[in-house]
Residue frames relative to the residue before (quaternion, step in Angstrom):
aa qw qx qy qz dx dy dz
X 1.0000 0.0000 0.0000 0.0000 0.00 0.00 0.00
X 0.6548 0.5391 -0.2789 0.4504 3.58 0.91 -0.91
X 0.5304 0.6609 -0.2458 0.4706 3.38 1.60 -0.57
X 0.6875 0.3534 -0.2997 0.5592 3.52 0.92 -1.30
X 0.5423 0.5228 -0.4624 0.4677 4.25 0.62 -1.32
X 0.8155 0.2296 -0.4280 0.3148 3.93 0.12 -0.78
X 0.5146 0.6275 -0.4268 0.3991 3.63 0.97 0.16
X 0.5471 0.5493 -0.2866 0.5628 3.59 1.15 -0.51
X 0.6781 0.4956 -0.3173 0.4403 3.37 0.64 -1.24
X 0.6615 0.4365 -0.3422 0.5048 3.52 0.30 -1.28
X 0.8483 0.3261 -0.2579 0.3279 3.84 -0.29 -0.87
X 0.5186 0.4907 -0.4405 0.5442 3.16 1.38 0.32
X 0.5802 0.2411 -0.4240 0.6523 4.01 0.20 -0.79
X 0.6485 0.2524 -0.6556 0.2931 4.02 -0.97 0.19
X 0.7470 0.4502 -0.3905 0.2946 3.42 0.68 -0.70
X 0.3190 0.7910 -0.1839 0.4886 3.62 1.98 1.12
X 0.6954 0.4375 -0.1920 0.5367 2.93 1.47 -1.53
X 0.3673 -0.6634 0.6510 0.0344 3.31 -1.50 1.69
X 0.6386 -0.6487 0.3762 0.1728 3.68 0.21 0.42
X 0.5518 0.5740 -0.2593 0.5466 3.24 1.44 -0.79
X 0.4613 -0.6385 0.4764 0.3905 3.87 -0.48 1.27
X 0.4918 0.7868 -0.2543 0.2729 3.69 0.22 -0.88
X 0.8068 0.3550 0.0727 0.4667 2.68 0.50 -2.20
X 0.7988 0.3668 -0.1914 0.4366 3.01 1.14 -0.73
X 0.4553 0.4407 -0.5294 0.5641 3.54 1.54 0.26
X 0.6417 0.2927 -0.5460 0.4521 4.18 0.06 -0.48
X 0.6918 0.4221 -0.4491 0.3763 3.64 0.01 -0.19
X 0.5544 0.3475 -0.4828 0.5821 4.07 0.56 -0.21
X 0.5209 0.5315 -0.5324 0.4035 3.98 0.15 -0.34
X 0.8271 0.2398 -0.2800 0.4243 3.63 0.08 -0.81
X 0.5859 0.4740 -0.4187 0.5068 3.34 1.38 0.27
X 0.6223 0.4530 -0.4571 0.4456 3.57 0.75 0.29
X 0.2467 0.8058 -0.3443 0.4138 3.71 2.05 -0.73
X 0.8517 0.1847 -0.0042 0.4903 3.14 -0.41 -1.78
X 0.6791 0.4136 -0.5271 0.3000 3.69 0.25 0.22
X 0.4569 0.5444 -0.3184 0.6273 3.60 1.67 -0.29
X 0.6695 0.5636 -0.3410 0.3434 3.75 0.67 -0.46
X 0.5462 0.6975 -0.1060 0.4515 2.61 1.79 -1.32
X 0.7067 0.5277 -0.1594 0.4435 3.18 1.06 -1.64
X 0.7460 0.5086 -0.1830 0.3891 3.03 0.73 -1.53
X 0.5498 0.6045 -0.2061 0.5384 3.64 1.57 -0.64
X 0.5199 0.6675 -0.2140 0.4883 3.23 1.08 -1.07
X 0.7558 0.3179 -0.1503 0.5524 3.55 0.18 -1.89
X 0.6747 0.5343 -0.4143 0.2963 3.88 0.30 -0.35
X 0.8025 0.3327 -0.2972 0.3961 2.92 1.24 -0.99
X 0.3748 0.6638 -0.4661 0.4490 3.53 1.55 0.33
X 0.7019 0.4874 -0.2972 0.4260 3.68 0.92 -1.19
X 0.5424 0.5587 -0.3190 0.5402 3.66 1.63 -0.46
X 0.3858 -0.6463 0.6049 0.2599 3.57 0.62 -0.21
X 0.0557 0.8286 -0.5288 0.1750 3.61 0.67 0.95
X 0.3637 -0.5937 0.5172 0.4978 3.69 -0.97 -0.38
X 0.6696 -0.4777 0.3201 0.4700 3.46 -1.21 -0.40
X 0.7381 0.4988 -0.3295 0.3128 3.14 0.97 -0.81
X 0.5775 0.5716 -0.2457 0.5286 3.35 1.80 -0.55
X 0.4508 0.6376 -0.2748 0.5610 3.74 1.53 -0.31
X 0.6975 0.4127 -0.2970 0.5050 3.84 0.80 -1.15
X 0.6506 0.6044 -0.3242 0.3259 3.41 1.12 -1.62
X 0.5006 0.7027 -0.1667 0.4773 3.20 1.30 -1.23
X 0.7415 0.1503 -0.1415 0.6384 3.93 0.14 -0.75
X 0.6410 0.3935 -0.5245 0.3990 3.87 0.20 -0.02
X 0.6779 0.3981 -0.4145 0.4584 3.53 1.05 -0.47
X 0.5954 0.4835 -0.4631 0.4441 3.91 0.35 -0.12
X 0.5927 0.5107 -0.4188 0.4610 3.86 0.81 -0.71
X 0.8539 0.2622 -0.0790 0.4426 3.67 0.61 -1.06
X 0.2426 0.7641 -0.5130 0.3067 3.40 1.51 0.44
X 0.7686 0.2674 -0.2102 0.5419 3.77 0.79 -1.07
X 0.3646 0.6746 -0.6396 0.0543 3.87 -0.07 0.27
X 0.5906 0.6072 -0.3680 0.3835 3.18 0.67 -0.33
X 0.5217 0.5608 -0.4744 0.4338 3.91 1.39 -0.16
X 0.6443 0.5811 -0.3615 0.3415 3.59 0.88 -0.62
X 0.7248 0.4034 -0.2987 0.4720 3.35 0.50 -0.92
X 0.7609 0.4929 -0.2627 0.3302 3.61 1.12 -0.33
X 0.4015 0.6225 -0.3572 0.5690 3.04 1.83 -0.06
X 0.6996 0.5759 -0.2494 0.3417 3.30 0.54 -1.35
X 0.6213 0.5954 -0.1059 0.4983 3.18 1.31 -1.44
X 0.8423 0.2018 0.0683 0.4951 3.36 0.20 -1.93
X 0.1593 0.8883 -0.4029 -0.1525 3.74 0.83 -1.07
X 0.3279 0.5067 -0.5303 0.5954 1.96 -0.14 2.49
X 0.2104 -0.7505 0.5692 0.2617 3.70 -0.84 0.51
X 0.6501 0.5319 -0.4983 0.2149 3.49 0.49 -0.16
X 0.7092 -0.5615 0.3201 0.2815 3.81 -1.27 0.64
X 0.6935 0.5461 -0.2101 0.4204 2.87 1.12 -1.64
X 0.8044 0.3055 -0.2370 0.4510 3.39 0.61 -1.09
X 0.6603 0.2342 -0.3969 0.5930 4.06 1.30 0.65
X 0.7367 -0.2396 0.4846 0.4061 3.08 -0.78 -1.78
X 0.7191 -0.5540 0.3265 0.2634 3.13 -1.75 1.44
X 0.3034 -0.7847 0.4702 0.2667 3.86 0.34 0.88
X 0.6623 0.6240 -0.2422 0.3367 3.04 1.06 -0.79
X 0.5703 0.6559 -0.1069 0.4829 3.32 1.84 -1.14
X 0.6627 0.5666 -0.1502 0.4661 3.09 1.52 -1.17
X 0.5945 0.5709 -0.2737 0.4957 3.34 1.21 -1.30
X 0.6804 0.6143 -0.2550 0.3077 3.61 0.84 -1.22
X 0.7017 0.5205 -0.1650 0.4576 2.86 1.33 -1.45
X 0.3812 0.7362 -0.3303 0.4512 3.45 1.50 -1.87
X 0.8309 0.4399 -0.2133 0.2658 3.63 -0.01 -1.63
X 0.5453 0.5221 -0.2706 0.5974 3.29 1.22 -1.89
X 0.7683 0.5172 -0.3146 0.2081 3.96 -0.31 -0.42
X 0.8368 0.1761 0.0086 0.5184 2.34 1.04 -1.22
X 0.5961 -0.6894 0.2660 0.3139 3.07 1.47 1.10
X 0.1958 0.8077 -0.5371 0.1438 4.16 1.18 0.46
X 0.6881 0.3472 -0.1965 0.6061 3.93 0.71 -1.42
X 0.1630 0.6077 -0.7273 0.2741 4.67 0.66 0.64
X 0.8008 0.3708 -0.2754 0.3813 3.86 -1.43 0.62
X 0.6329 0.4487 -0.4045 0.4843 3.62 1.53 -0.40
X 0.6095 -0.3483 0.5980 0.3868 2.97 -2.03 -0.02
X 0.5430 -0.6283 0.4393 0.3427 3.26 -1.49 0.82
X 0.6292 0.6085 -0.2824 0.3925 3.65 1.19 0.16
X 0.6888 0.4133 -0.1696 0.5710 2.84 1.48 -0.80
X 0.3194 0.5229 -0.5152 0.5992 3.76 1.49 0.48
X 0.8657 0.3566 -0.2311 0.2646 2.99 -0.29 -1.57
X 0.3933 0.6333 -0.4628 0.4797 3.97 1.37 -0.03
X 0.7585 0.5271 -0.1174 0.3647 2.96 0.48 -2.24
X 0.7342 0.2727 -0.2883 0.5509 3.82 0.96 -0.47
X 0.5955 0.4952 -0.5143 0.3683 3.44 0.89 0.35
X 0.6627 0.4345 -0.3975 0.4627 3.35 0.90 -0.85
X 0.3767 0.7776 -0.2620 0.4298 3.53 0.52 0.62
X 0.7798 0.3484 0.1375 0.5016 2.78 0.94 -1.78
X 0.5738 0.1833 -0.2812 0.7470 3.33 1.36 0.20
X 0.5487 0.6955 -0.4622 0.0395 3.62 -0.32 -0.15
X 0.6475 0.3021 -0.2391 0.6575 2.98 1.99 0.22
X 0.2181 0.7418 -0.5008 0.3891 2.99 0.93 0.74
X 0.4796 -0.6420 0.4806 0.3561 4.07 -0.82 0.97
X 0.7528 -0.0512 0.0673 0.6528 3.72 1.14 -0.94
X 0.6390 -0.5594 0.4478 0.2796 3.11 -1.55 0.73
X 0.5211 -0.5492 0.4997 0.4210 3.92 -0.76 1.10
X 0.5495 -0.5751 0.5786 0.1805 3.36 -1.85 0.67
X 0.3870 0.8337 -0.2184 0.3279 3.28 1.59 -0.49
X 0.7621 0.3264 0.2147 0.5163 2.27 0.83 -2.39
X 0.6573 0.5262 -0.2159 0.4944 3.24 1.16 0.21
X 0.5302 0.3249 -0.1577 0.7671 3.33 2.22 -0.70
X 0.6989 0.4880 -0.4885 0.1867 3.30 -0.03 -0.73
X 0.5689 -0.5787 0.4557 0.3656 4.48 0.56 0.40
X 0.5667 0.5122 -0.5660 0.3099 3.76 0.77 0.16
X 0.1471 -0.8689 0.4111 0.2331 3.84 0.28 0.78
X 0.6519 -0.6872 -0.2674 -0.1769 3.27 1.78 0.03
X 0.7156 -0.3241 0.5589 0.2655 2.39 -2.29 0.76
X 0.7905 0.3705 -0.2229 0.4338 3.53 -0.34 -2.06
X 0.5818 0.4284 -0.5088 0.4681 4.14 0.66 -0.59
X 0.5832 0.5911 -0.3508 0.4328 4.24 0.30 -0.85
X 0.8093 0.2221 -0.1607 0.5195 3.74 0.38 -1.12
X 0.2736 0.7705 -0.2926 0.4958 3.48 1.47 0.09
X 0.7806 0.3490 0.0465 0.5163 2.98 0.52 -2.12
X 0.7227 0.3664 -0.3338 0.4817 3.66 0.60 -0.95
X 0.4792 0.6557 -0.4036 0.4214 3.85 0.76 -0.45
X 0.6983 0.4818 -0.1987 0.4906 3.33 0.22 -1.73
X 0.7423 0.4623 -0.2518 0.4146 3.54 0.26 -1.43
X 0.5419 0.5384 -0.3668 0.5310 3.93 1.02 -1.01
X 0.8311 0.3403 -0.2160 0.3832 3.52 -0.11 -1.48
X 0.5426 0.3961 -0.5440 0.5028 4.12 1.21 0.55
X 0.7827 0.4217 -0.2948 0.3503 3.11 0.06 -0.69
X 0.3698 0.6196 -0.4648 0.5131 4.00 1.64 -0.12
X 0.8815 0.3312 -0.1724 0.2892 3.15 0.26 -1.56
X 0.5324 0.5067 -0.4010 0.5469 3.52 1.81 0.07
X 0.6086 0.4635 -0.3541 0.5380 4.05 1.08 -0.16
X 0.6696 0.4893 -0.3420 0.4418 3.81 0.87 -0.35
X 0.6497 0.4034 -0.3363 0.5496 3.81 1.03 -0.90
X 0.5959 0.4767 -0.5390 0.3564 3.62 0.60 -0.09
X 0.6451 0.5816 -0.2523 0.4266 3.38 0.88 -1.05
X 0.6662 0.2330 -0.3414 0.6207 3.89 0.74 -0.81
X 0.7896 0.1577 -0.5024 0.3151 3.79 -0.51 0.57
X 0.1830 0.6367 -0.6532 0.3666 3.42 0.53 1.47
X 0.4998 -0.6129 0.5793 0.1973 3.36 -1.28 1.40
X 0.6729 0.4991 -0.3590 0.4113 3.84 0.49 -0.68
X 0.5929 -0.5444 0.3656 0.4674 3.55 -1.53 -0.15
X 0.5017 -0.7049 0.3374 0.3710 3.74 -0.72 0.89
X 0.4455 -0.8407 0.2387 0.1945 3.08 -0.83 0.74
X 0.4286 -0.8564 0.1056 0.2678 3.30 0.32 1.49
X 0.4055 0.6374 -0.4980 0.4258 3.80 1.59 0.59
X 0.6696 0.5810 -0.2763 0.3712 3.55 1.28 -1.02
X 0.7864 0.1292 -0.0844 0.5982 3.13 0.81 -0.95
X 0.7784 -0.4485 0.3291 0.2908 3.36 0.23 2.12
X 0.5691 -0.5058 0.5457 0.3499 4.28 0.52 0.18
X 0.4952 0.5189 -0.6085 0.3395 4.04 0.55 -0.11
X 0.6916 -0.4810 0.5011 0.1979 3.56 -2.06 0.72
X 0.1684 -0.7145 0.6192 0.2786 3.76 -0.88 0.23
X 0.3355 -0.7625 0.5512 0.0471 3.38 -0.33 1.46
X 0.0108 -0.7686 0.5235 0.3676 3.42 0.25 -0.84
X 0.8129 0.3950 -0.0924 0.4179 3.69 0.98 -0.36
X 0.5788 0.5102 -0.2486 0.5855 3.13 2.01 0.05
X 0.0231 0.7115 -0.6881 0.1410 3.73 -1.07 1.29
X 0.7332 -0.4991 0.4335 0.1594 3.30 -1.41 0.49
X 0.0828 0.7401 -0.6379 -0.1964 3.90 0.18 -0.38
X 0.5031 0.6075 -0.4702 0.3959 3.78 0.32 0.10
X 0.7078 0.4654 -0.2457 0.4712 3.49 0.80 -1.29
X 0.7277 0.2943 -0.4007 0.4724 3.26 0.71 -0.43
X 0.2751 0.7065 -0.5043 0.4133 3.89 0.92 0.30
X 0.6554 0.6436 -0.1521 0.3649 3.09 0.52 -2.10
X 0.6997 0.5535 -0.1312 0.4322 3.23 0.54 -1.75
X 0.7679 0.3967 -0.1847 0.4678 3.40 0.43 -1.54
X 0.7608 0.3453 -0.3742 0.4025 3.50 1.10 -0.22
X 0.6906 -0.5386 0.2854 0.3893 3.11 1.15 0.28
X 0.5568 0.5457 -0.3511 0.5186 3.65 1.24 0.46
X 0.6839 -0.4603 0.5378 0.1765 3.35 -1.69 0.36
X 0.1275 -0.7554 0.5636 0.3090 3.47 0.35 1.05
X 0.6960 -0.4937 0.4230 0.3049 2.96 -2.49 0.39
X 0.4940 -0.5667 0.5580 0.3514 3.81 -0.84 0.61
X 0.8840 0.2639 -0.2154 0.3201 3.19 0.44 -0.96
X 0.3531 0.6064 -0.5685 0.4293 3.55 1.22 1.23
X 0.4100 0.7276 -0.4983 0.2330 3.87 0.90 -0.73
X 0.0131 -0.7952 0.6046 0.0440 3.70 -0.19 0.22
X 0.7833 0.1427 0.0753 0.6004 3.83 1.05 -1.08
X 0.5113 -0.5401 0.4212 0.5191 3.76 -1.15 0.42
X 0.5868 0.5375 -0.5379 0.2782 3.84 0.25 -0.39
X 0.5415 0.5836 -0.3580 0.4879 3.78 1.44 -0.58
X 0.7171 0.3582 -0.2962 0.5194 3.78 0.63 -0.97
X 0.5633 0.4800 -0.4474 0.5022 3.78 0.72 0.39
X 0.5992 0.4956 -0.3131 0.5452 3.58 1.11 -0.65
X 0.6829 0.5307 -0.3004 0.4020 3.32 0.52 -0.94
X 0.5317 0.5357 -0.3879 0.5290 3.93 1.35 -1.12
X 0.8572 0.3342 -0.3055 0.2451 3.41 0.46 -0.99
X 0.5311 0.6608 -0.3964 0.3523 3.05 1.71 0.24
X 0.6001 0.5683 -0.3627 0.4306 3.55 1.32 -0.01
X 0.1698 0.6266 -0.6543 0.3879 3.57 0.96 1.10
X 0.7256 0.5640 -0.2560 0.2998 3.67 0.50 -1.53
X 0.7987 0.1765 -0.1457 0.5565 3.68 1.23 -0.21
X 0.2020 0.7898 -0.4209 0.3978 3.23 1.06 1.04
X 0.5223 -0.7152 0.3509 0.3041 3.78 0.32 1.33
X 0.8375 0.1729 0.2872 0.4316 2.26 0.23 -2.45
X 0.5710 -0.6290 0.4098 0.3322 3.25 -1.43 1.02
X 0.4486 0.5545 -0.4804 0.5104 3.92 0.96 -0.53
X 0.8003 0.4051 -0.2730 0.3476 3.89 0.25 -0.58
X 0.5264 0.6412 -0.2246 0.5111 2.72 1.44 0.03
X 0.7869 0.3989 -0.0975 0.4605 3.24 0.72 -1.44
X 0.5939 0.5960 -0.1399 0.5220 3.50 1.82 -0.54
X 0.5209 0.6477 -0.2848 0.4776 3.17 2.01 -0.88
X 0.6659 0.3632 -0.0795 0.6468 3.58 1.30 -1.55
X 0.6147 0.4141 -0.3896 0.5468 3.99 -0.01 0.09
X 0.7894 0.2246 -0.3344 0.4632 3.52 -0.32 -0.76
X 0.8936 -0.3449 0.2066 0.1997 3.64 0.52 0.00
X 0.5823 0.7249 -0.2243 0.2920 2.48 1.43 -1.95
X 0.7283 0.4570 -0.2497 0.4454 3.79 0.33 -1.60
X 0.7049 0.3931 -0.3487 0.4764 3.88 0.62 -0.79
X 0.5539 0.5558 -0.4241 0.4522 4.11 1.03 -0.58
X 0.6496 0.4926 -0.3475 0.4633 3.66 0.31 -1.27
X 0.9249 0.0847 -0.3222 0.1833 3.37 0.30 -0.87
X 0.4598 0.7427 -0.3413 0.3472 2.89 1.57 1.11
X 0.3039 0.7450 -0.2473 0.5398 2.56 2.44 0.57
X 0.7150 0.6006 -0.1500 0.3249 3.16 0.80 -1.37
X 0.1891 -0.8357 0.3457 0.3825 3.68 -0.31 0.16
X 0.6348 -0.4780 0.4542 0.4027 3.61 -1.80 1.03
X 0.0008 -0.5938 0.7376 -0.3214 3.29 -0.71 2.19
X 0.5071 -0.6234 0.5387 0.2530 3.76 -0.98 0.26
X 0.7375 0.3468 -0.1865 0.5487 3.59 1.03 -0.73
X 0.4628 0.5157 -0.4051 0.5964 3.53 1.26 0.34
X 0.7795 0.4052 -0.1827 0.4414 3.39 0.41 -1.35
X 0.6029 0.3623 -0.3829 0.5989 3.60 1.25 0.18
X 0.5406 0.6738 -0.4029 0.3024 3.39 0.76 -0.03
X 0.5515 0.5192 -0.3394 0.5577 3.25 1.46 -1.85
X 0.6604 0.5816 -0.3607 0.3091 3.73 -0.12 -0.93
X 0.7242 0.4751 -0.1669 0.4711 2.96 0.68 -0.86
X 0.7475 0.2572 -0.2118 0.5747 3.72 1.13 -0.99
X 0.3307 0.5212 -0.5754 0.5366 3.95 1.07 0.85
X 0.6906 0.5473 -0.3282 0.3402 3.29 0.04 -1.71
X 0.6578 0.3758 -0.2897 0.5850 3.53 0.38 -1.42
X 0.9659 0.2012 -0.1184 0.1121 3.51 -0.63 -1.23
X 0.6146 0.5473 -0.3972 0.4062 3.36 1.79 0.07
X 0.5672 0.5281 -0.4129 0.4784 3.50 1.46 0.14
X 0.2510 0.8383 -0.4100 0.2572 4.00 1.22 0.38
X 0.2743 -0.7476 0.3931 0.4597 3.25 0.30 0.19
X 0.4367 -0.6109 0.6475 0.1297 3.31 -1.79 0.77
């Protein structure tokens, strides 16, 4: 099954590509995204001791978690929400049309397009968190976590590019070099998801990566969050401010002793 979803996938984003070099390298980005999403989804739910069939469900939703960036790039070019459409909405639909999740059980669609549907979401509905479908909430669980390693391993490539950043990636915000949010770290320290819509500069959307320790499922995401890099790059992004630099300290202190 995972065989046919990636055969759909692929001939849908070509049928995406706008010709324009540009366009079509930010569009293979989010097609390289979701196959690492895929992957990275994949190995969690193996490390969960999943079944198989809940293992497949698992990496078809990380492959197709982003379809909706394609048609909206195309459309809007641009990835941000605010200034097109719910990517997430798109993907959903993208599928039902054009028939991407043909071969599932109607249940296992309806997993697969839910985890979807919240995956950009700031937090997971309460709903869906009470509501006994255990799962549903393990699936969007999984795609979440998996999206937000591999975001933050596609963002640190991008901020230690020598060139000027490019302003589809990082959402049109300014490179300040000296300008950060104090809110976002607020956010952080209490233990929330900062607000997307405090970001004012890229030093904010580097805060913000590191605010997604706070809704991180699983301890593998966690521990992968610090190991692969991700937490020491961002703030090595950041600029040498005293209240930054008491900041890292603080969010080591608290979060590299998390279990692992």
């Amino acid at each position: 099954m995972i065989e046919r979803v990636r055969a759909w996938f692929d001939a849908f984003v070509a049928g995406h590509r706008m010709g324009d070099p540009l366009d079509d390298a930010r569009i293979g980005l989010k097609r390289g995204h979701c196959l690492l999403v895929m992957d990275e989804a994949r190995a969690q739910a193996m490390e969960l001791g999943l079944s198989p069939r809940l293992t497949d469900l698992a990496a078809i939703a990380g492959l197709v978690h982003d379809t909706g960036r394609f048609p909206q790039y195309q459309r809007y070019r641009t990835f941000r929400d605010a200034d097109s459409a719910n990517h997430a909405l798109l993907g959903t639909a993208a599928l039902a049309r054009h028939g991407g999740l043909d071969g599932l059980t109607d249940r296992d669609r309806r997993l697969v397009r839910g985890s979807i549907a919240v995956h950009n979401r700031r937090t997971i509905p309460k709903a869906l968190v009470s509501g006994g479908d255990q799962e549903a909430l393990t699936l969007v669980r999984i795609v979440r976590d998996a999206d937000k390693l591999d975001i933050a391993r596609v963002m640190l490539e991008h901020f230690k590019t020598p060139n000027d950043k490019d302003d589809v990636v990082f959402l049109g915000l300014p490179d300040l070099p000296d300008r950060f949010n104090p809110s976002l770290i607020q956010d952080i320290e209490a233990g929330r998801i900062g607000d997307y819509h405090a970001m004012g500069s890229v030093n904010d959307f580097a805060l913000l990566l590191l605010s997604w320790i706070n809704d991180m499922a699983f301890a593998r995401t966690r521990r992968l969050f610090f190991e692969r890099g991700h937490v020491g790059g961002l703030f090595a992004v950041l600029p040498d401010l005293p209240p930054l630099a008491a900041f890292r300290a603080r969010y080591y202190e608290r979060y590299a002793a998390t279990p692992r």
